[in-house]
PDBQT receptor file of N, H, CA, C and O in Angstrom, charges set to zero:
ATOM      1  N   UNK A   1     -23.180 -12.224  33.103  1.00  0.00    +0.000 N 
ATOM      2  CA  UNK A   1     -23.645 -13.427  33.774  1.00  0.00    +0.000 C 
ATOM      3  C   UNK A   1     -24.269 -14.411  32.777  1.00  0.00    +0.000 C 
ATOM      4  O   UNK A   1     -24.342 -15.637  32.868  1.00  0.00    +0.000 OA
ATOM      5  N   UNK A   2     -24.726 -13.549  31.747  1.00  0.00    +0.000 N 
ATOM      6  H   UNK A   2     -24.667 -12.553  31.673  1.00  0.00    +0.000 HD
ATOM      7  CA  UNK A   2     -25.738 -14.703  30.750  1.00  0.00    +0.000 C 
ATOM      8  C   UNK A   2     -24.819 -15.639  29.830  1.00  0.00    +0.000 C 
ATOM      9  O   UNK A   2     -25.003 -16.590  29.071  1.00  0.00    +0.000 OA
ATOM     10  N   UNK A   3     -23.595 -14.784  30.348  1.00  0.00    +0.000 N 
ATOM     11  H   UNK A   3     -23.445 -14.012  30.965  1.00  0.00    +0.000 HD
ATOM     12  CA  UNK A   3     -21.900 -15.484  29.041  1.00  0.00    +0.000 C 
ATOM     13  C   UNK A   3     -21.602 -16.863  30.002  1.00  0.00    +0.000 C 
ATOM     14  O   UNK A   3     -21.452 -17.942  29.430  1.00  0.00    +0.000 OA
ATOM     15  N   UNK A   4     -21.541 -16.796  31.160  1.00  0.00    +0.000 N 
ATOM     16  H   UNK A   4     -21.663 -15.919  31.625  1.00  0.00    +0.000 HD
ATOM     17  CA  UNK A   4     -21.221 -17.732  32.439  1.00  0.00    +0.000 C 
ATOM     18  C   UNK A   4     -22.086 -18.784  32.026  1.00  0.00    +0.000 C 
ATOM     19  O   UNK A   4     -21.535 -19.844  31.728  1.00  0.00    +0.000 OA
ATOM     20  N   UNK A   5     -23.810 -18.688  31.914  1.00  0.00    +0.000 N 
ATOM     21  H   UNK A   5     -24.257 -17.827  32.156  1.00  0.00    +0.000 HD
ATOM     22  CA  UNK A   5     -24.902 -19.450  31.908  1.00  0.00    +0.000 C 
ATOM     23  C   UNK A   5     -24.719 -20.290  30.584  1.00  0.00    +0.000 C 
ATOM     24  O   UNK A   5     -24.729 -21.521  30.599  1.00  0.00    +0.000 OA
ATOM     25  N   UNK A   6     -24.609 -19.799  29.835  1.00  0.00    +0.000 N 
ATOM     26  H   UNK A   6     -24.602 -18.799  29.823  1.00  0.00    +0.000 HD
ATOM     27  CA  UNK A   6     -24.281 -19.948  28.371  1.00  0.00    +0.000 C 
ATOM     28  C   UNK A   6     -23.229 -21.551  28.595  1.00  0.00    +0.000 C 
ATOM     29  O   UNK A   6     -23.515 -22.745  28.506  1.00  0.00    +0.000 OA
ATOM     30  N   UNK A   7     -21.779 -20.704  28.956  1.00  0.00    +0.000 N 
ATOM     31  H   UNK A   7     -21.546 -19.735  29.029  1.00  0.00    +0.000 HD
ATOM     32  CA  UNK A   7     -21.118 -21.876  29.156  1.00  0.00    +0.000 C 
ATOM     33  C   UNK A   7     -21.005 -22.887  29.661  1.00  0.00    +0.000 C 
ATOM     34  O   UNK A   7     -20.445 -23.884  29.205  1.00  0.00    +0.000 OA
ATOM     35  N   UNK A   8     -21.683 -22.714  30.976  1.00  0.00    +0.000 N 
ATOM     36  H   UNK A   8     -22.138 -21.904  31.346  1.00  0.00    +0.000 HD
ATOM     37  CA  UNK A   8     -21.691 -23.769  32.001  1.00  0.00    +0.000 C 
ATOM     38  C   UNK A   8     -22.463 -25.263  31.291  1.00  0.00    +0.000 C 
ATOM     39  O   UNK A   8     -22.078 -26.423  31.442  1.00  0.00    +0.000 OA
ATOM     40  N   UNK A   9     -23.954 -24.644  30.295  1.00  0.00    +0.000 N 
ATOM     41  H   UNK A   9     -24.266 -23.702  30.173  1.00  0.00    +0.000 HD
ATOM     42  CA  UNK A   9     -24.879 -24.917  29.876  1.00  0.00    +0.000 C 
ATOM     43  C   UNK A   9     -24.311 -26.037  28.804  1.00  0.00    +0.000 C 
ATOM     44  O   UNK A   9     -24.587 -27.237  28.795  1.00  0.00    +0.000 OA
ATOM     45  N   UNK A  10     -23.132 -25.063  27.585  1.00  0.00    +0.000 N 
ATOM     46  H   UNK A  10     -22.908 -24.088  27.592  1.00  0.00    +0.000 HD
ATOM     47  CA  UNK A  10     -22.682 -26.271  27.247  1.00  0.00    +0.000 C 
ATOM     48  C   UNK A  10     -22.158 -27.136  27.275  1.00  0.00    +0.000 C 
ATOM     49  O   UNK A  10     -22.297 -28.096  26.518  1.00  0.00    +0.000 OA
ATOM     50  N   UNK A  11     -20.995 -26.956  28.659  1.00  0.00    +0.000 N 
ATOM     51  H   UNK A  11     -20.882 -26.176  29.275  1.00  0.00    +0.000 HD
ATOM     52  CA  UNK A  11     -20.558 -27.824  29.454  1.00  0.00    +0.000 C 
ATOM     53  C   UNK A  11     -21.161 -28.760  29.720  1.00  0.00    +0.000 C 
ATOM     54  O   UNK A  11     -20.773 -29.925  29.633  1.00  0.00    +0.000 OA
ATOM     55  N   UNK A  12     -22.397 -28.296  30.151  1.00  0.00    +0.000 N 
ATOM     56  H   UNK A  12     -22.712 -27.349  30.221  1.00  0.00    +0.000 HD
ATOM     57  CA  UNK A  12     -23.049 -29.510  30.928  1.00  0.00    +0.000 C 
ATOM     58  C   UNK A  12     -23.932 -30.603  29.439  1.00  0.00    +0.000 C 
ATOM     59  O   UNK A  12     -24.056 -31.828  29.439  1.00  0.00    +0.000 OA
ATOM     60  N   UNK A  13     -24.323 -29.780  28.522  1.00  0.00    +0.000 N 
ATOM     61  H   UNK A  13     -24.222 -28.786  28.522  1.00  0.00    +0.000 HD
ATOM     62  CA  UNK A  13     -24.564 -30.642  27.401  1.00  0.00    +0.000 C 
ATOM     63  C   UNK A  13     -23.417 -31.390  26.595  1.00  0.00    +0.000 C 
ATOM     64  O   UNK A  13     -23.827 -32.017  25.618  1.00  0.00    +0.000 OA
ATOM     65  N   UNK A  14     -21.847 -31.439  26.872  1.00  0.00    +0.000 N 
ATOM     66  H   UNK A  14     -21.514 -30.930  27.666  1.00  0.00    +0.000 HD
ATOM     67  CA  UNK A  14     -20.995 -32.352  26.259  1.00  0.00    +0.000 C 
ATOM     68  C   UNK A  14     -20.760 -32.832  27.055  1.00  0.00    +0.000 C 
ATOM     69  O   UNK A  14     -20.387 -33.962  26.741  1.00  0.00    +0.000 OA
ATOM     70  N   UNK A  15     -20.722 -32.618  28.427  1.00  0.00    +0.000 N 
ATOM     71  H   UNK A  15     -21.025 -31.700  28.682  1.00  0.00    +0.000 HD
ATOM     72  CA  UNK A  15     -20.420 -34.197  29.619  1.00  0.00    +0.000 C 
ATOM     73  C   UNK A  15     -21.459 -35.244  29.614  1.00  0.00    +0.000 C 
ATOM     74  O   UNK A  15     -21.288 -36.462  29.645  1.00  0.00    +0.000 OA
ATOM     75  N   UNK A  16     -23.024 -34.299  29.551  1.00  0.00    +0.000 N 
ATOM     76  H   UNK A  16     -23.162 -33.309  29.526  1.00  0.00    +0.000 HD
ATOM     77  CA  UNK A  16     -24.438 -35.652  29.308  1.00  0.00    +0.000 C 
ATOM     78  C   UNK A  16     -23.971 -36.194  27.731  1.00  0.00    +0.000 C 
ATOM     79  O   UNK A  16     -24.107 -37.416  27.681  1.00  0.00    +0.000 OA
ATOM     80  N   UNK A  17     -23.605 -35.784  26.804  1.00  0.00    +0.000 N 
ATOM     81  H   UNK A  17     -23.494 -34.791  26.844  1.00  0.00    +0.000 HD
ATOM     82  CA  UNK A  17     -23.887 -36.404  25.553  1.00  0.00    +0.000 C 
ATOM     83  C   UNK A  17     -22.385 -37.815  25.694  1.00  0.00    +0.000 C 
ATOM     84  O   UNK A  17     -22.482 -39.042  25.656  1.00  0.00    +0.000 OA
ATOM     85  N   UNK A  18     -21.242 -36.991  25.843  1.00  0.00    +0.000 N 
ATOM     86  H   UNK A  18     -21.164 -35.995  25.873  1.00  0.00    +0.000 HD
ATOM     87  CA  UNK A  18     -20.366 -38.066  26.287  1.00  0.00    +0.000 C 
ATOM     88  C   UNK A  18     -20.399 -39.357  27.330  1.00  0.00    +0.000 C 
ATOM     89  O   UNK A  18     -19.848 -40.443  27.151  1.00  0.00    +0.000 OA
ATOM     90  N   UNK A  19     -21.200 -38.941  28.471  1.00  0.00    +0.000 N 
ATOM     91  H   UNK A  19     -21.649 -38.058  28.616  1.00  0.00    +0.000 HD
ATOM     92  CA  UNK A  19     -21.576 -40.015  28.998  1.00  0.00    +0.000 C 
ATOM     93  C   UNK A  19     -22.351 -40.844  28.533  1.00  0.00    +0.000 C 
ATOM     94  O   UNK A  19     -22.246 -42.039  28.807  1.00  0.00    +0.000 OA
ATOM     95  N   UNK A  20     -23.308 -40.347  27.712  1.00  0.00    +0.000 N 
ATOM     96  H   UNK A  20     -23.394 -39.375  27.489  1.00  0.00    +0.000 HD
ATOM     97  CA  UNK A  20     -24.669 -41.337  27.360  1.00  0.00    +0.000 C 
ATOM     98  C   UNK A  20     -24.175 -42.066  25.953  1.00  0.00    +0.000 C 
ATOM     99  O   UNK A  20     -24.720 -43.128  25.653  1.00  0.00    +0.000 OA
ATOM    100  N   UNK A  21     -22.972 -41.419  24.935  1.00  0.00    +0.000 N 
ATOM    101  H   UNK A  21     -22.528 -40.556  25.179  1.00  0.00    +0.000 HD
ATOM    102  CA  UNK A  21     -22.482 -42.403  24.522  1.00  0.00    +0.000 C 
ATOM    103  C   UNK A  21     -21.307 -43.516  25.399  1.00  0.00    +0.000 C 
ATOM    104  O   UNK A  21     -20.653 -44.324  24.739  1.00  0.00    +0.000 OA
ATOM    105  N   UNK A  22     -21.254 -43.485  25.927  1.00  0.00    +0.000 N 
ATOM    106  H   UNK A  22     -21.785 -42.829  26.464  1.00  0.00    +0.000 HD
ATOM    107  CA  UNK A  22     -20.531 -44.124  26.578  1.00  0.00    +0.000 C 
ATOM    108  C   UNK A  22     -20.957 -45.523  27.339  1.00  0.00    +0.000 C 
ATOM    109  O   UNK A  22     -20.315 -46.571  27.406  1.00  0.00    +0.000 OA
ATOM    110  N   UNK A  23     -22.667 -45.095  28.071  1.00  0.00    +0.000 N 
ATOM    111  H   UNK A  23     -23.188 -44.243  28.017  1.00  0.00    +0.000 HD
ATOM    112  CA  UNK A  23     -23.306 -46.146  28.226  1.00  0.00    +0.000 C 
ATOM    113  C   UNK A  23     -23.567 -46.872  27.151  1.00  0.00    +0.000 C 
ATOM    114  O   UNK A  23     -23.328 -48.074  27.026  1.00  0.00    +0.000 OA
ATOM    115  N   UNK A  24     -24.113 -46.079  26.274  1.00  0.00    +0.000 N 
ATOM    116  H   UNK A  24     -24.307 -45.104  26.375  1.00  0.00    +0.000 HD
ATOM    117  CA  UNK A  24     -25.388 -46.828  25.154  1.00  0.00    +0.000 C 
ATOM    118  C   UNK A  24     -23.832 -47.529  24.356  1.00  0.00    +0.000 C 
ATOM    119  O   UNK A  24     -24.162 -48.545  23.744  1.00  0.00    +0.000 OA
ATOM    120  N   UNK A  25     -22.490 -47.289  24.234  1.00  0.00    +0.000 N 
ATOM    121  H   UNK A  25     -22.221 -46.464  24.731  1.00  0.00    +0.000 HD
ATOM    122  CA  UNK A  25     -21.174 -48.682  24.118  1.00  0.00    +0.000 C 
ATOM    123  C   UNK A  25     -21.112 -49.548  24.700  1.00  0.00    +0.000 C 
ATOM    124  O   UNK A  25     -20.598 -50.533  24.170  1.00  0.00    +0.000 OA
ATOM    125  N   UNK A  26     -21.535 -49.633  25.910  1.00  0.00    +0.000 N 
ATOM    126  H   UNK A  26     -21.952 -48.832  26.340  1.00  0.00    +0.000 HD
ATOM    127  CA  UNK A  26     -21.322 -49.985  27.085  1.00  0.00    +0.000 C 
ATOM    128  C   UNK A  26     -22.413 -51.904  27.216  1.00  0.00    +0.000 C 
ATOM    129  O   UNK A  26     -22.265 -53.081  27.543  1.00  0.00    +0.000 OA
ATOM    130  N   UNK A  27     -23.633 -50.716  26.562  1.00  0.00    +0.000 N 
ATOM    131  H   UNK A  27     -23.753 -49.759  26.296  1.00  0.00    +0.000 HD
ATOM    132  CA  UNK A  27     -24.955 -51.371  26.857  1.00  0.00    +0.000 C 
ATOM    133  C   UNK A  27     -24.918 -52.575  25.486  1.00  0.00    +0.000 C 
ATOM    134  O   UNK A  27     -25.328 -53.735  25.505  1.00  0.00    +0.000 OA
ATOM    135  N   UNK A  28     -24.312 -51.855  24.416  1.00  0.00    +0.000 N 
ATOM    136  H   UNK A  28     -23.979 -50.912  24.401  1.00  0.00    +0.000 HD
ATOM    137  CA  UNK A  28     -24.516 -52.825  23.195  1.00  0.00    +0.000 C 
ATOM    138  C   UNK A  28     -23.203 -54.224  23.543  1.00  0.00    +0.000 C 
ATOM    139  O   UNK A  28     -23.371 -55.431  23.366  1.00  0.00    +0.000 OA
ATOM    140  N   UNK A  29     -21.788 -53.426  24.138  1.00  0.00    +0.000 N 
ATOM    141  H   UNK A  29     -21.651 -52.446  24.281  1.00  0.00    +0.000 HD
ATOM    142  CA  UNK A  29     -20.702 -54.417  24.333  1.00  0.00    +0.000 C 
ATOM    143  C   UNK A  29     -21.615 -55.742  25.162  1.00  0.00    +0.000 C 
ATOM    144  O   UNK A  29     -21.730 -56.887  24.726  1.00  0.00    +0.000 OA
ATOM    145  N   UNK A  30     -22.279 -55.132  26.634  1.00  0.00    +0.000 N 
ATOM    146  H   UNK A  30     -22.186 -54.201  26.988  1.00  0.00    +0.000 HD
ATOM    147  CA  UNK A  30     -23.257 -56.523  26.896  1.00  0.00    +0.000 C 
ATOM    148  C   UNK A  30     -23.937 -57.151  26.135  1.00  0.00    +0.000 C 
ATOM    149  O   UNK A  30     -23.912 -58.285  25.656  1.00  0.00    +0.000 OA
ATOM    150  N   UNK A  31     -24.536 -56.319  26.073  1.00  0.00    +0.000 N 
ATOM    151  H   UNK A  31     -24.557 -55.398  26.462  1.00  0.00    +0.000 HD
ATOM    152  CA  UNK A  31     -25.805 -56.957  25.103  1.00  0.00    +0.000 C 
ATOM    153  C   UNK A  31     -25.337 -58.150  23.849  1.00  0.00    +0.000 C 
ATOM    154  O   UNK A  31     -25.790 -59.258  23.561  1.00  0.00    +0.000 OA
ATOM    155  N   UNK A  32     -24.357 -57.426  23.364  1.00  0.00    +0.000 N 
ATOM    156  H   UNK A  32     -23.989 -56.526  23.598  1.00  0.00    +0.000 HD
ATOM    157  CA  UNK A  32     -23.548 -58.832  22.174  1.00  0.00    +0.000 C 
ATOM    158  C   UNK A  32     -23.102 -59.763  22.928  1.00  0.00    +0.000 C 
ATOM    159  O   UNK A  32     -23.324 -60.943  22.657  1.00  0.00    +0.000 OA
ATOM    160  N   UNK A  33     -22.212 -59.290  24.281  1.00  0.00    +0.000 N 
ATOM    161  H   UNK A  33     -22.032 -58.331  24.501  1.00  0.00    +0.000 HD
ATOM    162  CA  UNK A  33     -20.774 -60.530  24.412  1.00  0.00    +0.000 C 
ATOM    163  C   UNK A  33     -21.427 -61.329  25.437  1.00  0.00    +0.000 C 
ATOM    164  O   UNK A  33     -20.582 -62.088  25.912  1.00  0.00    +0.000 OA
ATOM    165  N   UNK A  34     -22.767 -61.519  26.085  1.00  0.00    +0.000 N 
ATOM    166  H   UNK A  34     -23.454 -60.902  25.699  1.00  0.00    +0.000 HD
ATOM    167  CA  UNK A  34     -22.976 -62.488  27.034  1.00  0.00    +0.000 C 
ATOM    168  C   UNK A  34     -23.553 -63.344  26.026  1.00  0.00    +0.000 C 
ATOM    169  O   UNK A  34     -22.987 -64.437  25.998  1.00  0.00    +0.000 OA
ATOM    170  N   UNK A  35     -24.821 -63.174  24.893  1.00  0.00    +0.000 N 
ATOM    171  H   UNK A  35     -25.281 -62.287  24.916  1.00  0.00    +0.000 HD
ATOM    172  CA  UNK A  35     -24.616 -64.505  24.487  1.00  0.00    +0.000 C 
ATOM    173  C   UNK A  35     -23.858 -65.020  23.685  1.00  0.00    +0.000 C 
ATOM    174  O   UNK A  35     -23.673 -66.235  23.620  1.00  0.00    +0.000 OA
ATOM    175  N   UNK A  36     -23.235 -64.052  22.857  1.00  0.00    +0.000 N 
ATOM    176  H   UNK A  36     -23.385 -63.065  22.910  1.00  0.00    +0.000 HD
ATOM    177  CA  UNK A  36     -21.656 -64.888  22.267  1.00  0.00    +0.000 C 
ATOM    178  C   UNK A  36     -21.120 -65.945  22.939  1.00  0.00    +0.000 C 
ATOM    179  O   UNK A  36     -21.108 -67.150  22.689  1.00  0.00    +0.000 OA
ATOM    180  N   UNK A  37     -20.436 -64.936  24.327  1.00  0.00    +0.000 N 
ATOM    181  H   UNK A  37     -20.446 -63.957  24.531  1.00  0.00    +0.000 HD
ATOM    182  CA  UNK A  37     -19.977 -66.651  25.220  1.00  0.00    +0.000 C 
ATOM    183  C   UNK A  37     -20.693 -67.303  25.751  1.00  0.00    +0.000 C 
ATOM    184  O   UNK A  37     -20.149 -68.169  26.436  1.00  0.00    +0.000 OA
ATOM    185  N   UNK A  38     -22.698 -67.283  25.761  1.00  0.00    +0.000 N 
ATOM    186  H   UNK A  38     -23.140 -66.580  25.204  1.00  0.00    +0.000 HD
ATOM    187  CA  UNK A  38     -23.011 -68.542  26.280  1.00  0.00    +0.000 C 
ATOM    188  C   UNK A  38     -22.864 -69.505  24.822  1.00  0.00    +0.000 C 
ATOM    189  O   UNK A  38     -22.671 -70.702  25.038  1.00  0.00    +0.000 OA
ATOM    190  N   UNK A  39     -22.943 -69.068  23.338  1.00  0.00    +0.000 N 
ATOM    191  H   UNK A  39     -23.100 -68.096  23.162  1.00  0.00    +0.000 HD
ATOM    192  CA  UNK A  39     -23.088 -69.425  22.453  1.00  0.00    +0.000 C 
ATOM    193  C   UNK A  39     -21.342 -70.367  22.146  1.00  0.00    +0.000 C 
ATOM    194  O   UNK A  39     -21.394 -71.313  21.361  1.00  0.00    +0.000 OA
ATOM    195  N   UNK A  40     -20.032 -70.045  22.755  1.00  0.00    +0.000 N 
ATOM    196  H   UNK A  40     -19.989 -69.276  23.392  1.00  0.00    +0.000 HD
ATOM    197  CA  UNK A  40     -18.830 -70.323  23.052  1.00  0.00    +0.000 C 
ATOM    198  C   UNK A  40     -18.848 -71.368  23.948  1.00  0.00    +0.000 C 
ATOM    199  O   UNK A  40     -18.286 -72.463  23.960  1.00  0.00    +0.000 OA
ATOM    200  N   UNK A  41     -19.532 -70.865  24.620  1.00  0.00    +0.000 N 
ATOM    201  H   UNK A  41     -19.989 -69.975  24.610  1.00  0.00    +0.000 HD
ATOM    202  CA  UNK A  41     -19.566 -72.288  26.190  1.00  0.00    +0.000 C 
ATOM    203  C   UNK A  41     -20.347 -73.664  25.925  1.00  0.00    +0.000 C 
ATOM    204  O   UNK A  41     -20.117 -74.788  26.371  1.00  0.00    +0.000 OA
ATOM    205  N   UNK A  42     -21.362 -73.200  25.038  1.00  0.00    +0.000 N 
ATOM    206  H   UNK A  42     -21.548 -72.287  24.676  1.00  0.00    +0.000 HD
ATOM    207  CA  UNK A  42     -22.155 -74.039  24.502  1.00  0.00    +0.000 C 
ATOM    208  C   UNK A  42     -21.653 -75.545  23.602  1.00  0.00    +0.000 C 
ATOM    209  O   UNK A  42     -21.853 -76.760  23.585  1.00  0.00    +0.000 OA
ATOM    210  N   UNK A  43     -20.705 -74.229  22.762  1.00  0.00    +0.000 N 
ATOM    211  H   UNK A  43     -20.542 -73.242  22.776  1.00  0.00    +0.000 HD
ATOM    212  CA  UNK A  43     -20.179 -75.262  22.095  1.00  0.00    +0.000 C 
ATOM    213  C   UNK A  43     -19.175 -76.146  22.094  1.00  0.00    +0.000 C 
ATOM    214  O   UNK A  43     -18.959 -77.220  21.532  1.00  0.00    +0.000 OA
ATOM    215  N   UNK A  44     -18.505 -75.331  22.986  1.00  0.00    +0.000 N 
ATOM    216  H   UNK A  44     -18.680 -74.458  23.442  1.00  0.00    +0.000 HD
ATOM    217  CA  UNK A  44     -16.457 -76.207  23.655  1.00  0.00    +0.000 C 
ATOM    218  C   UNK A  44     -17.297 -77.488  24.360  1.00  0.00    +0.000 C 
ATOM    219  O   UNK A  44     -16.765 -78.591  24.233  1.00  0.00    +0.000 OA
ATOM    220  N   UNK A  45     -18.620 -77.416  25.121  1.00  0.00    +0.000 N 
ATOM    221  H   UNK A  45     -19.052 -76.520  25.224  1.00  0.00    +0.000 HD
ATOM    222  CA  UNK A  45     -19.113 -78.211  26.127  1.00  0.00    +0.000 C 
ATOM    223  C   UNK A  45     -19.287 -79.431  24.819  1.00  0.00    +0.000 C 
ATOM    224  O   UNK A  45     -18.753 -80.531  24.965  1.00  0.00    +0.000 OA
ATOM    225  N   UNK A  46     -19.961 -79.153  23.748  1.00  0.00    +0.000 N 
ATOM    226  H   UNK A  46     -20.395 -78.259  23.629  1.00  0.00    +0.000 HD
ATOM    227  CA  UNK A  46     -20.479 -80.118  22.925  1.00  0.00    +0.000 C 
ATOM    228  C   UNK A  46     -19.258 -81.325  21.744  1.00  0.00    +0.000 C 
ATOM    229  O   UNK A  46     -19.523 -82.123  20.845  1.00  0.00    +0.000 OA
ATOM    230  N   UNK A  47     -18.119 -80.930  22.301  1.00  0.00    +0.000 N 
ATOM    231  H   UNK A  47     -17.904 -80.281  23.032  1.00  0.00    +0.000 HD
ATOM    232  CA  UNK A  47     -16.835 -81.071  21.518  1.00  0.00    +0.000 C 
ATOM    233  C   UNK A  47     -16.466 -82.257  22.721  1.00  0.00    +0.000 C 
ATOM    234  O   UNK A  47     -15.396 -82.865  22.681  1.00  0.00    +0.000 OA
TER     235      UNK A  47
């Protein structure tokens, strides 16, 4: 049973680590591309 626990365990530690990179991509892709394009919008407007 402790072989079962074992696995499940690291299972469950490469689905949290894969998800949480996945946000924290997720979080930086926002984090750059909204003011890029207000910084884009900004400027087509000023042309």
């Amino acid at each position: 049973m402790k072989f079962i626990d074992d696995l499940a365990g690291a299972i469950y530690d490469f689905l949290r680590f894969i998800l949480r990179s996945i946000s924290y991509i997720l979080t930086g892709m926002i984090i750059v591309a909204i003011p890029m394009y207000v910084f884009v919008y900004f400027f087509e407007k000023l042309q």
